[in-house]
C-alpha positions as CSV (number, residue, x, y, z in Angstrom):
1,X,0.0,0.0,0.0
2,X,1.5,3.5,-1.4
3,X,0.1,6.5,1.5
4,X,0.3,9.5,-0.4
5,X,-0.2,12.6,1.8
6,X,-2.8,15.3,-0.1
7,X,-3.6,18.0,1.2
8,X,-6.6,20.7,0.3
9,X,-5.3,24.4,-0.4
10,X,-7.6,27.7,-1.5
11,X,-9.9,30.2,-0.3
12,X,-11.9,30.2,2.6
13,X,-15.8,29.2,1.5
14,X,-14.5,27.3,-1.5
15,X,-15.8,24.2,-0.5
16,X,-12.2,22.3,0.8
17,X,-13.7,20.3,3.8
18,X,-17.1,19.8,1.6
19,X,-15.3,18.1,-0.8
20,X,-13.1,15.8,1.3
21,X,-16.6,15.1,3.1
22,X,-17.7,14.0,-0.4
23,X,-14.5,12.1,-1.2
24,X,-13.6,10.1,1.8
25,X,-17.4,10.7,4.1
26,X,-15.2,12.2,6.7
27,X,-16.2,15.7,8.1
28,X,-13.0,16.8,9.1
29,X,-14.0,20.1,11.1
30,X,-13.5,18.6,14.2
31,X,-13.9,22.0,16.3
32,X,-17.2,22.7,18.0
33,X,-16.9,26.5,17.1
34,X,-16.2,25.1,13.1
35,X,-19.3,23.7,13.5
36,X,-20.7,26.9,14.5
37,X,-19.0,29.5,12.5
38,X,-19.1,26.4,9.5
39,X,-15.5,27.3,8.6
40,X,-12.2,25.4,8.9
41,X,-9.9,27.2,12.3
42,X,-7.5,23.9,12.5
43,X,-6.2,21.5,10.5
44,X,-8.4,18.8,9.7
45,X,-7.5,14.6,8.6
46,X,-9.4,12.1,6.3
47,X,-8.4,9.0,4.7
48,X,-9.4,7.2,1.2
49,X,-8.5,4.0,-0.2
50,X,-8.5,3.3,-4.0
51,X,-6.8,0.5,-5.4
52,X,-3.4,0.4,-3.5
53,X,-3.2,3.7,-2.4
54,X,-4.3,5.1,0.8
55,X,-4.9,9.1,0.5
56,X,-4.1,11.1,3.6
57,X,-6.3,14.2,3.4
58,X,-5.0,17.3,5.1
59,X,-7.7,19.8,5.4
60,X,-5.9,22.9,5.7
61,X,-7.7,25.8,6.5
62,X,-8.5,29.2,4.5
63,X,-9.4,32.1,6.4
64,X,-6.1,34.4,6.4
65,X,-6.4,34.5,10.3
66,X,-5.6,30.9,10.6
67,X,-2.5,30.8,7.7
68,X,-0.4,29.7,10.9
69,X,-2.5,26.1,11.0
70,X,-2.5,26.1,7.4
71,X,1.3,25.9,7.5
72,X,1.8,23.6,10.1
73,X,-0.2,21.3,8.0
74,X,1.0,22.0,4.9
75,X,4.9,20.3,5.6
76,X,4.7,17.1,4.9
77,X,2.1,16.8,1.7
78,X,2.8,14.8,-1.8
79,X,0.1,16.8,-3.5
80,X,-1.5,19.4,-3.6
81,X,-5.3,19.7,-3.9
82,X,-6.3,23.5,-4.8
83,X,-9.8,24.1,-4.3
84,X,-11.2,26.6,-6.4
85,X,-14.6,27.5,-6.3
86,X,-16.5,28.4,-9.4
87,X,-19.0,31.3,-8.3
88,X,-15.7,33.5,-7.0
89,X,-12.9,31.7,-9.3
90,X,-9.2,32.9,-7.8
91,X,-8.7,35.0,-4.5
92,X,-6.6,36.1,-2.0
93,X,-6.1,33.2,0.1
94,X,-5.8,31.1,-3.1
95,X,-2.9,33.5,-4.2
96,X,-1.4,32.5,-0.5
97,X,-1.8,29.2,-0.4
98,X,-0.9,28.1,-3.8
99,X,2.5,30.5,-2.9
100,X,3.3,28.4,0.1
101,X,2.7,24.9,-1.6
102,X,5.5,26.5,-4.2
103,X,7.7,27.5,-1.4
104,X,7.8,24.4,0.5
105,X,8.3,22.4,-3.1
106,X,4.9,20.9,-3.2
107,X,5.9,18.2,-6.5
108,X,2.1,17.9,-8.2
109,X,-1.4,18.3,-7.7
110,X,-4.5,19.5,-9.7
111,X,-7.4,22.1,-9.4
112,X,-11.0,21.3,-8.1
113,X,-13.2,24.1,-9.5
114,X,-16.1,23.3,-6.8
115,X,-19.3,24.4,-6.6
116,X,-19.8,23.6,-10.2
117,X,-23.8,23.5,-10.0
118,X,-24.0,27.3,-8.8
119,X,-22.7,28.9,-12.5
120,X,-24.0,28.1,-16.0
121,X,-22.0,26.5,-18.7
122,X,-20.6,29.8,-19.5
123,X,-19.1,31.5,-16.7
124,X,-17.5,28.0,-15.5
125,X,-15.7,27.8,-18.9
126,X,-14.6,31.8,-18.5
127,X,-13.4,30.4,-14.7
128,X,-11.8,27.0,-16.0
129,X,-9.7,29.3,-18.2
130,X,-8.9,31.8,-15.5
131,X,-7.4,29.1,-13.1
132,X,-5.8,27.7,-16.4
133,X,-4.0,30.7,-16.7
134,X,-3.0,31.0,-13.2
135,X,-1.4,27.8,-12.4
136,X,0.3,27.5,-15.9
137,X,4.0,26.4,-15.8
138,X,3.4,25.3,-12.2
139,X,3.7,22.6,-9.9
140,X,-0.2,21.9,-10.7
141,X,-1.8,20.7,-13.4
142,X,-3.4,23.2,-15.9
143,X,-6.7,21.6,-16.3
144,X,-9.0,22.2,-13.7
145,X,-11.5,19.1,-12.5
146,X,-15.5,20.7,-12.2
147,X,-17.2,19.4,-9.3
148,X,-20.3,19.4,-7.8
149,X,-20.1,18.0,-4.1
150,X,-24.0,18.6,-4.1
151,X,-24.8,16.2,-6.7
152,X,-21.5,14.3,-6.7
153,X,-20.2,15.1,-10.2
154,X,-16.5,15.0,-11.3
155,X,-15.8,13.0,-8.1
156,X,-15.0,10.0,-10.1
157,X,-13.0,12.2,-12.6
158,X,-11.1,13.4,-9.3
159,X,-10.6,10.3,-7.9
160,X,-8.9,8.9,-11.5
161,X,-6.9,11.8,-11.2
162,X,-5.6,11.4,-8.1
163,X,-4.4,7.9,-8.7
164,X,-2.7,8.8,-11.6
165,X,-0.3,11.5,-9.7
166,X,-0.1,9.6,-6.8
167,X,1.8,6.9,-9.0
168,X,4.4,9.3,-9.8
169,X,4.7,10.4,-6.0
170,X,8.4,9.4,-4.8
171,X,8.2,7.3,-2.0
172,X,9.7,8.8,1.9
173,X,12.7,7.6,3.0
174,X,12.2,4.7,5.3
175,X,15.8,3.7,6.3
176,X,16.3,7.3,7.2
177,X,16.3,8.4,10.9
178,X,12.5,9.1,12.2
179,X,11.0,12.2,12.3
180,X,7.5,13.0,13.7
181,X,6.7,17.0,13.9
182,X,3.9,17.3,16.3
183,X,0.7,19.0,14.8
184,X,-1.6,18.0,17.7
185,X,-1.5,16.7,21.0
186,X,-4.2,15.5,23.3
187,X,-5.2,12.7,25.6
188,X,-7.6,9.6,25.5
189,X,-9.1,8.2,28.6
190,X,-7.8,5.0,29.3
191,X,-4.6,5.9,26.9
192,X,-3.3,9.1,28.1
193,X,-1.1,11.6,26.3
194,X,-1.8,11.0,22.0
195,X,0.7,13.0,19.9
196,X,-0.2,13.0,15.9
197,X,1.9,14.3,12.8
198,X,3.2,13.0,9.5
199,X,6.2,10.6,9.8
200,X,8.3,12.7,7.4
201,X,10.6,10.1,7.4
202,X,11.8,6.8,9.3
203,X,10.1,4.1,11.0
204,X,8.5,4.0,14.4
205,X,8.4,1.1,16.0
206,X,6.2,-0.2,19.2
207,X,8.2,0.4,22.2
208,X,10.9,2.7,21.0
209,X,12.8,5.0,23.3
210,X,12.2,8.7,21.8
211,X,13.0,12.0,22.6
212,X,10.9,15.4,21.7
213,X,12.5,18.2,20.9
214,X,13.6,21.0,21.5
215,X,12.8,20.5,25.1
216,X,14.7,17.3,25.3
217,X,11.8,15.1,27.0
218,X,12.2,11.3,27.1
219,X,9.4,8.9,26.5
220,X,8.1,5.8,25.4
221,X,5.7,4.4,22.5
222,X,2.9,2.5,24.5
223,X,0.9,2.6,21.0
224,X,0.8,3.3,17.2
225,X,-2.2,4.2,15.0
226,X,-2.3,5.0,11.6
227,X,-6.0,5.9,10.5
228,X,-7.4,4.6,13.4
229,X,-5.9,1.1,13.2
230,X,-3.4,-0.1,15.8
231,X,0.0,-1.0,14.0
232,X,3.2,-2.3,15.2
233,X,5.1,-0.1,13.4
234,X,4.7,3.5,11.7
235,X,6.8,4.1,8.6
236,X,7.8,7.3,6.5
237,X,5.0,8.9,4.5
238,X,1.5,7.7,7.2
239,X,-0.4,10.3,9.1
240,X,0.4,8.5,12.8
241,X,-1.0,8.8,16.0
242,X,1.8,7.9,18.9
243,X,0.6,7.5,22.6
244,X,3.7,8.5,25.3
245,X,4.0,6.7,28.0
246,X,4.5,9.1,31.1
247,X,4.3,12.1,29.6
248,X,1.8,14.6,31.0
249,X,0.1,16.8,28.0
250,X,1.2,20.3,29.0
251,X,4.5,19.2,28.1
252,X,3.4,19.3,24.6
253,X,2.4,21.5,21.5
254,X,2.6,22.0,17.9
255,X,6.2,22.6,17.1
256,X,7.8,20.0,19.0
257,X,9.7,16.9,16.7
258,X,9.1,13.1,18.4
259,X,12.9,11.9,17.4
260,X,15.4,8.9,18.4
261,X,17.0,9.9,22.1
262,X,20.1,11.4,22.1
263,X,21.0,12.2,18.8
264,X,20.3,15.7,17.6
265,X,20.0,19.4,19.1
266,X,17.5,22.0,18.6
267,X,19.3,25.3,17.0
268,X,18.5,29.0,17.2
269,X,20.8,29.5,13.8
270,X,19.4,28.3,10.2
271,X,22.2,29.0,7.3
272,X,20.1,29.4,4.5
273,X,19.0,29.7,0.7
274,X,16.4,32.8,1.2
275,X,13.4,34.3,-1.7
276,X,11.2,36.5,-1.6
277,X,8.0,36.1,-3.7
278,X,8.0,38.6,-7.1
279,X,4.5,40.1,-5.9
280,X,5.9,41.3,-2.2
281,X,5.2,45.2,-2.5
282,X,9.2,45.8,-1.0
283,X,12.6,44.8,-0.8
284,X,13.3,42.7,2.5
285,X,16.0,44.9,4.6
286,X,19.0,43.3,6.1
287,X,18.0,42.9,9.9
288,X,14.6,42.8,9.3
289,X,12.5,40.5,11.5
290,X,9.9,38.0,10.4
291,X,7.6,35.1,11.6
292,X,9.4,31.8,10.7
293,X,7.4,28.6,10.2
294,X,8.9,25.3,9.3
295,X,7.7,22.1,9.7
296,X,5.0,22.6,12.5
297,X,7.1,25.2,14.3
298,X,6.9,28.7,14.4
299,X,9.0,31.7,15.5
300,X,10.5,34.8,15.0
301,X,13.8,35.4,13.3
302,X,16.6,38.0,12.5
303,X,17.3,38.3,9.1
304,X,20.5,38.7,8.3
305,X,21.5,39.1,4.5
306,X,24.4,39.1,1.9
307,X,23.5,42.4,1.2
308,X,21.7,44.9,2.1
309,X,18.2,44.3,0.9
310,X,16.5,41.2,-0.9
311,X,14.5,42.3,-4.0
312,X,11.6,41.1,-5.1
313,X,11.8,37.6,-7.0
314,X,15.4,37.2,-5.9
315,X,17.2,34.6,-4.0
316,X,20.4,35.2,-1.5
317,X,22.0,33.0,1.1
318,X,20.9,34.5,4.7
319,X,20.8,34.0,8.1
320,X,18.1,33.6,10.6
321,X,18.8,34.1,14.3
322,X,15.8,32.7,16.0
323,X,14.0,34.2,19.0
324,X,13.3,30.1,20.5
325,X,15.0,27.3,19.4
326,X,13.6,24.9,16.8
327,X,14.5,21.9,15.3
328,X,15.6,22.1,11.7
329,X,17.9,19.5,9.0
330,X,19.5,20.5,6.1
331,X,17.1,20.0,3.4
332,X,14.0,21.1,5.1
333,X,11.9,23.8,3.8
334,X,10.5,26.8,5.5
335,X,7.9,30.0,5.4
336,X,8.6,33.5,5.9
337,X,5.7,35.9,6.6
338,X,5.7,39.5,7.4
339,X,4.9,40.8,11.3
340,X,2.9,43.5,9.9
341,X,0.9,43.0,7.9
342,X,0.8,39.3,8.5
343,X,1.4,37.8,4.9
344,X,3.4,35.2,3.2
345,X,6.4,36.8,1.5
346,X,8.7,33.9,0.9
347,X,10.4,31.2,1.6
348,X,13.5,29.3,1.5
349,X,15.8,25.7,2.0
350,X,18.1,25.0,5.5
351,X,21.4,24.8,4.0
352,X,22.9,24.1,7.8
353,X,22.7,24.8,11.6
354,X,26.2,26.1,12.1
355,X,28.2,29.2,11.7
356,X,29.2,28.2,7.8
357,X,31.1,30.6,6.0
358,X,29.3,31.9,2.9
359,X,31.8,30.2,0.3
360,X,30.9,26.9,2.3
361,X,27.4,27.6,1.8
362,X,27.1,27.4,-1.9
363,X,29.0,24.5,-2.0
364,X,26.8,23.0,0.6
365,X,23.7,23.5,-0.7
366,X,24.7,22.2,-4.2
367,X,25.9,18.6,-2.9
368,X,24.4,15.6,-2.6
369,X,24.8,13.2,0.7
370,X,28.2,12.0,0.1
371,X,29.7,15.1,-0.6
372,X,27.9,17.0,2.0
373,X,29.8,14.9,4.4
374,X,33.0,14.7,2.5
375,X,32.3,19.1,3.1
376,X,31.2,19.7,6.8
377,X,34.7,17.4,7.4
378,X,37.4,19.4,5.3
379,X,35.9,22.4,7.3
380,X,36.2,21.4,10.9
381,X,40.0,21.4,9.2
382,X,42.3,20.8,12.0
383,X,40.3,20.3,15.0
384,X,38.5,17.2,12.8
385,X,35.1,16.1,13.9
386,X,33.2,13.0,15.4
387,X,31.1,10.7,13.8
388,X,28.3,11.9,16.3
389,X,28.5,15.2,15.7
390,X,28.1,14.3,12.2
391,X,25.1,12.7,12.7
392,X,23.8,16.1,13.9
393,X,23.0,17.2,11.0
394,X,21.8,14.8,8.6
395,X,18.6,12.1,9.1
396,X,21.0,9.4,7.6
397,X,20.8,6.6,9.9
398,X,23.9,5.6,11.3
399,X,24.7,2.5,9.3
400,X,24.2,4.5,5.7
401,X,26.7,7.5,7.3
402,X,29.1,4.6,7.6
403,X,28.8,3.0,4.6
404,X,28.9,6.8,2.9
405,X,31.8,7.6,4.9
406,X,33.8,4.4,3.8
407,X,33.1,5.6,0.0
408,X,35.2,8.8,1.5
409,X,38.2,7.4,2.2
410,X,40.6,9.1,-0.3
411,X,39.5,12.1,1.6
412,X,38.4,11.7,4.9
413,X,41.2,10.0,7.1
414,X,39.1,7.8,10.0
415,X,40.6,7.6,13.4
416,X,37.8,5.2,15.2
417,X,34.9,7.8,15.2
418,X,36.9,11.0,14.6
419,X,37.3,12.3,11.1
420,X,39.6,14.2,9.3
421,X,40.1,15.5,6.3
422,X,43.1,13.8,4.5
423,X,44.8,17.4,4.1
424,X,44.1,18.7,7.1
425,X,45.5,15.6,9.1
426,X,48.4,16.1,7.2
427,X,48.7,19.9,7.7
428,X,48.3,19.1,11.5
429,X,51.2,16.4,11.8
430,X,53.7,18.5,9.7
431,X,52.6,21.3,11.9
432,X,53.3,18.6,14.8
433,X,57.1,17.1,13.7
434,X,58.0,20.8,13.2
435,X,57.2,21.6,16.4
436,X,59.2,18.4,18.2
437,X,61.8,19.2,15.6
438,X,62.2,23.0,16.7
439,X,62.3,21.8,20.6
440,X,65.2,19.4,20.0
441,X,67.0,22.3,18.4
442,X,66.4,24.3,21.4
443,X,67.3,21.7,23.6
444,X,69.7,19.2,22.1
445,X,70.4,17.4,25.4
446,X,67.0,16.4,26.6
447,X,65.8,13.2,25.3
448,X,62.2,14.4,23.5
449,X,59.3,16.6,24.5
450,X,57.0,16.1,27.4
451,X,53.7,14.2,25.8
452,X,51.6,16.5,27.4
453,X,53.0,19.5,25.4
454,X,52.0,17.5,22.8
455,X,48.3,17.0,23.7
456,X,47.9,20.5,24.0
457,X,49.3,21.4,20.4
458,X,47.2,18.9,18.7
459,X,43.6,19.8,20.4
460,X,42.0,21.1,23.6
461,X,40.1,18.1,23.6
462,X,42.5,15.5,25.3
463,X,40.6,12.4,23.6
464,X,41.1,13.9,20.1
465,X,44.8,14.7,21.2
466,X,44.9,11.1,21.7
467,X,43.8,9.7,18.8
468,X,45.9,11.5,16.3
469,X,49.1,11.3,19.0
470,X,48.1,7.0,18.8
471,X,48.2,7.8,14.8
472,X,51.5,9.7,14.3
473,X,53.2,6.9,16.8
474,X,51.9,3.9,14.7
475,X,53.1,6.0,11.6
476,X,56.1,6.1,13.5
477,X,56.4,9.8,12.8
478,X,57.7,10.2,16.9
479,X,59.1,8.1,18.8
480,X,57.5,7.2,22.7
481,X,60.0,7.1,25.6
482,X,57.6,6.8,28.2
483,X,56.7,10.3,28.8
484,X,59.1,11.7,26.1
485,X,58.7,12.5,22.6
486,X,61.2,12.6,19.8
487,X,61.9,12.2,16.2
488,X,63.3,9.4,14.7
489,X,66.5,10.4,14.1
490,X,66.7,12.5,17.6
491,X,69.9,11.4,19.1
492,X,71.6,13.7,22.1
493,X,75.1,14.2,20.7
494,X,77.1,15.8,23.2
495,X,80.5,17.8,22.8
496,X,83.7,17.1,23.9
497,X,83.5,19.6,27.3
498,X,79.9,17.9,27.7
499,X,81.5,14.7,27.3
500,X,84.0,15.8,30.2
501,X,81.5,17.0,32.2
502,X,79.4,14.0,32.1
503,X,82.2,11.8,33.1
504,X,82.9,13.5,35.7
505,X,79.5,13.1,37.0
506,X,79.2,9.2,36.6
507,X,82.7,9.1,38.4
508,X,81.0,11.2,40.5
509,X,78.7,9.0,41.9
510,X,80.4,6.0,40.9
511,X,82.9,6.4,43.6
512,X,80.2,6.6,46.2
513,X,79.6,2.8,45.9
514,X,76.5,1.8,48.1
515,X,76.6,5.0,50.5
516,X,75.4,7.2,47.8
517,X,75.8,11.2,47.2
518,X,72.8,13.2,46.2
519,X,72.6,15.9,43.2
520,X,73.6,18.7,45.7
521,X,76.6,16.9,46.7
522,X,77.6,16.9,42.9
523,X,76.8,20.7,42.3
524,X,79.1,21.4,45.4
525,X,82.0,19.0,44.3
526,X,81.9,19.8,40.9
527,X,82.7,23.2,38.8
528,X,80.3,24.3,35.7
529,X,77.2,26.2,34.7
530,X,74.4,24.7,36.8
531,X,72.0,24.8,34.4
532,X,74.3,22.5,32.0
533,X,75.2,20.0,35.2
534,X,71.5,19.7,36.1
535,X,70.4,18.8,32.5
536,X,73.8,15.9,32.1
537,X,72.9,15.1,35.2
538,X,68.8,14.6,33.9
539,X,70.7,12.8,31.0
540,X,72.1,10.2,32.7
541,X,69.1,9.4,34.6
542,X,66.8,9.4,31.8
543,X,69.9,7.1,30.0
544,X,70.0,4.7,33.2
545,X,73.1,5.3,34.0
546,X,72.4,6.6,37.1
547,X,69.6,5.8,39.4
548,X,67.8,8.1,41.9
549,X,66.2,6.7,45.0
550,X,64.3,9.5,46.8
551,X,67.4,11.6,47.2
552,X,70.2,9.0,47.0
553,X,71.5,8.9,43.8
554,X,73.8,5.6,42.3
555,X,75.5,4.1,39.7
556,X,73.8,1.7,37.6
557,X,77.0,-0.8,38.0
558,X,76.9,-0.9,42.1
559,X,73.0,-1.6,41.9
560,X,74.0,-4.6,39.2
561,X,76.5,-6.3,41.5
562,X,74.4,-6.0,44.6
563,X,71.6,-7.8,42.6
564,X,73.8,-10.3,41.3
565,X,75.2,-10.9,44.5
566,X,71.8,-11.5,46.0
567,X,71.0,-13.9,43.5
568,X,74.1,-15.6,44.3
569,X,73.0,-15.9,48.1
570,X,72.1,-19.6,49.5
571,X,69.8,-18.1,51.6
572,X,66.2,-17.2,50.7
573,X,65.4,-14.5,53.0
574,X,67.0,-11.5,54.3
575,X,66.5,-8.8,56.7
576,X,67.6,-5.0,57.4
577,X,70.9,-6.0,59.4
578,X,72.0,-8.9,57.3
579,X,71.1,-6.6,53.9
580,X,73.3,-3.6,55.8
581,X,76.6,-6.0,56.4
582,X,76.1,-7.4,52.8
583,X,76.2,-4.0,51.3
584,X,78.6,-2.3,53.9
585,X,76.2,0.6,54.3
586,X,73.8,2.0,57.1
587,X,69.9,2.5,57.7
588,X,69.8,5.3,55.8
589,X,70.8,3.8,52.6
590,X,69.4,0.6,53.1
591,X,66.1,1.2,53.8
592,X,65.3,3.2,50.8
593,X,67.6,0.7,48.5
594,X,65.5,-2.0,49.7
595,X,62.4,-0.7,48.9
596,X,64.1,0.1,45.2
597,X,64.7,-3.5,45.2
598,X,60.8,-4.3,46.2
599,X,59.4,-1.9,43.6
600,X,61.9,-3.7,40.9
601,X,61.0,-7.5,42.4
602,X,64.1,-8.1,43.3
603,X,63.0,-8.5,47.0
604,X,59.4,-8.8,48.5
605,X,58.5,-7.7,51.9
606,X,57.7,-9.8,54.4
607,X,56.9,-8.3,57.9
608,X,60.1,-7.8,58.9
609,X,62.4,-10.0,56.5
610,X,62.6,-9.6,52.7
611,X,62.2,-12.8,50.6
612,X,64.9,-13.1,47.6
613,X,63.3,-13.3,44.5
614,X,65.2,-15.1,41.9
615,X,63.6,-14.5,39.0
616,X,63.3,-10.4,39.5
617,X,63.5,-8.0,36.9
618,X,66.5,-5.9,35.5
619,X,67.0,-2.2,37.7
């Protein structure tokens, strides 16, 4: 079963809920002060079956004061039924509404000249090429359909026409990420809190976790209906009623999006392709503010232009600021109306969400899927972007950004689920082994850079930092020495009065044996620029040549032979006086060389003894 979504468009007191009444038997003014005015205030809904199509009427109402609910209806229609009637033939609100259905892209439709039974033969002919006139080169087709709802005339004609648009209709997108925009909300005794819109796109399942935005509320789906009929599942294209589970009804309104949890963001900024209709009296002024509506939502918004004015008929890229924040996708189409006086004035296409440059714009809002990813990616540049964030802003579900993403990998460089463009990752690590390359010629006696430096040149966001650090390392573009960072071919070359100097340190110590000097010792035994010792010194550490315990500082060789010669010992066990003979040295070496030895495995406390270890690790 096809579900085409039609929905009625024209003048107030042109017949538009008479004739659904007449197609489908449905009176969709709902209202009890519709019944008593007898016109259309809200939106109205009506089904009919022919062959395997299911039509989803949309009444939308005419009156000029009610535009707002026409629009919130008007979002998610295939086609476009413009009811005309006969005794008045094209009017204001016909003008409006047939502007809107342009504006949002309305694909097809046709022209029911109603009321056929109130004109003679001649004046409906004079009418039929009136309306003829007026919808020539559109959307619509040019031959209007006469009916009579009174007597039932032209319905069948209608009806044959409807089938044959409907099979041109492009079917929604099911595998793409659901999307309900609220356009009534209400309770049920027994049921609770209903919510109904068009599924623009996506699939709804019993059960499913959802989220309405831009509030942010959580729920569940305790129930699906589509016309009445209780379904397991709701897919792209079907007026559907949800019931929440939980969620109290003042919570709700028109405006609001039911979504998957988690994802996406409402916005307050909406990048955009901007016209303004060829009839508007006046330019539109940079600045200016007007009344936003897109899908079911509705707000005011700062204009803010290429230039300054937009003329009549033209097109520019703009920007909307947004008094409340909305929820919007590239793609989506929108409605601008004046403040004062309240009319339709044009209309445009979110290009994006973010603060895009205007270059970036036109490039945007010329690409298809794959490239609009490829796109949003080379611009984050160096600071790269998620996969999540990605998934922002586009209704692609998460296994078709993936598989579009893999189709971009002579661009996009992947580094688990951040992305970066193949240029700018490059850009970033040259940027990167400059850097290290610059601090070693600074420095030529330390070993590498301190990792954290690091982290804080590639991003402010440490897990980023961590990612492309985990790249550049596998790449072997640096080299990791614990908490050191070097190049390749970074090797401390020292000179001959460095040489010297460094001797004389590792003699230094050396000649302590097990009693051990400490750094100040060497600075007051031995003559040279402090700054040059302390760094040697550092050196020789880092190299293991010398090893520091708390303050004590010894040779490598001396800590060697003492663990040889424990390993040589018959004698399992040990404890501070026999380890203080062995060595030849008192408690205040010995205690913090034993617990070297511990921290090595060498030895392993035990109460008051240490237990040899024989297989223990190299100091």
């Amino acid at each position: 079963m096809k579900n085409i979504i039609v929905g009625t468009a024209g003048h107030i007191d042109h017949g538009k809920t008479s004739l659904v009444k007449a197609l489908t038997g449905i009176d969709t003014d709902r209202l009890k002060e519709e019944k008593q005015r007898g016109i259309s205030i809200d939106i109205g809904f009506a089904s009919l079956k022919i062959d395997d199509y299911l039509f989803s009427f949309i009444d939308l109402p005419g009156h000029e004061r009610f535009i707002k609910n026409m629009l919130a209806g008007a979002h998610g229609i295939d086609l476009v039924l413009l009811v005309v009637a006969a005794d008045e033939s094209v009017m204001p609100q016909t003008q409006e509404h047939f502007d809107i259905c342009r504006l949002l892209q309305v694909k097809s439709g046709l022209v029911a000249l109603t009321k056929k039974d109130l004109v003679d033969d001649e004046l409906l002919e004079l009418v039929k090429t009136e309306v003829s006139e007026f919808v020539s080169g559109s959307f619509l087709n040019p031959t209007p359909i006469p009916i009579s709802t009174k007597t039932g005339e032209g319905l069948d004609k209608l009806k044959s026409a409807l089938v044959k648009l409907a099979q041109s209709v492009q079917q929604r997108n099911t595998r793409s990420v659901a999307r309900l925009p609220i356009d009534r909300a209400f309770t049920i005794k027994g049921f609770g809190t209903v919510v109904t819109g068009t599924l623009v796109s996506g699939t709804l399942h019993l059960g499913d976790e959802i989220e309405i935005l831009p509030e942010g509320i959580s729920s569940h789906i305790r129930s699906i209906q589509v016309h009445g009929q209780s379904v397991e599942v709701a897919y792209a294209g079907q007026r559907t009623a949800v019931n929440l589970q939980n969620l109290a009804l003042d919570k709700l309104y028109r405006g609001q999006v039911l979504l998957p949890p988690g994802r996406y963001q409402p916005t307050r900024i909406i990048n955009c392709s901007l016209e303004l209709l060829a009839t508007v009296p006046k330019p539109l002024k940079n600045y200016s503010t007007v009344r936003l509506h897109l899908s079911t939502s509705e707000t005011n918004a700062r204009v803010i232009l290429e230039k300054a004015s937009l003329d009549p008929g033209a097109k520019q890229y703009a920007q909307l600021k947004l008094n409340l924040p909305i929820f919007a996708l590239p793609g989506d189409r929108f409605i601008i109306r004046s403040l004062s006086p309240p009319i339709t004035i044009g209309g445009g296409t979110v290009i994006d969400t973010t603060n895009h440059n205007k270059h970036l714009l036109q490039k945007l809002y010329q690409a298809d899927s794959s490239e609009r990813l490829a796109l949003i990616v080379e611009a984050r540049a160096e600071r790269g972007i998620t996969v999540q964030e990605l998934a922002k802003v586009t209704d692609l579900t998460m296994s078709d950004l993936y598989e579009l993403l893999s189709g971009l990998s002579h661009r996009i460089l992947r580094l688990e689920d951040l992305l970066f463009s193949k240029v700018a990752y490059s850009k970033l690590v040259q940027k990167l082994v400059t850097y290290v390359a610059d601090y070693h010629q600074q420095d030529p006696l330390a070993a590498g850079i301190n990792r954290e430096l690091v982290y804080q040149l590639i991003s402010r966001n440490r897990q980023t930092a961590e990612l492309v650090l985990e790249k550049v390392l596998q790449d072997r573009l640096l080299i990791a020495e614990k908490e050191l960072l070097r190049l390749p071919t970074h090797r401390v070359q020292l000179a001959a009065e460095e040489q010297a100097l460094t001797k004389a340190l590792e003699d230094f110590f050396f000649n302590f044996g097990y009693q051990a000097a400490t750094y100040k010792d060497a600075e007051a035994n031995i003559s040279a620029d402090s700054q040059l010792l302390r760094k040697l010194f550092q050196l020789l550490v880092r190299q293991g040549v010398l090893i520091r315990i708390e303050e004590f500082v010894f040779h490598r060789k001396h800590i060697e032979k003492l663990i040889a010669t424990l390993r040589q010992l018959e004698i399992t066990k040990l404890d501070i006086t026999t380890f203080k003979n062995l060595a030849g040295i008192t408690r205040k070496h010995a205690i913090p060389l034993l617990e070297y030895l511990d921290s090595i495995r060498v030895t392993r406390r035990m109460g008051n003894e240490r237990e040899i270890l024989k297989g223990a690790e190299e100091c």
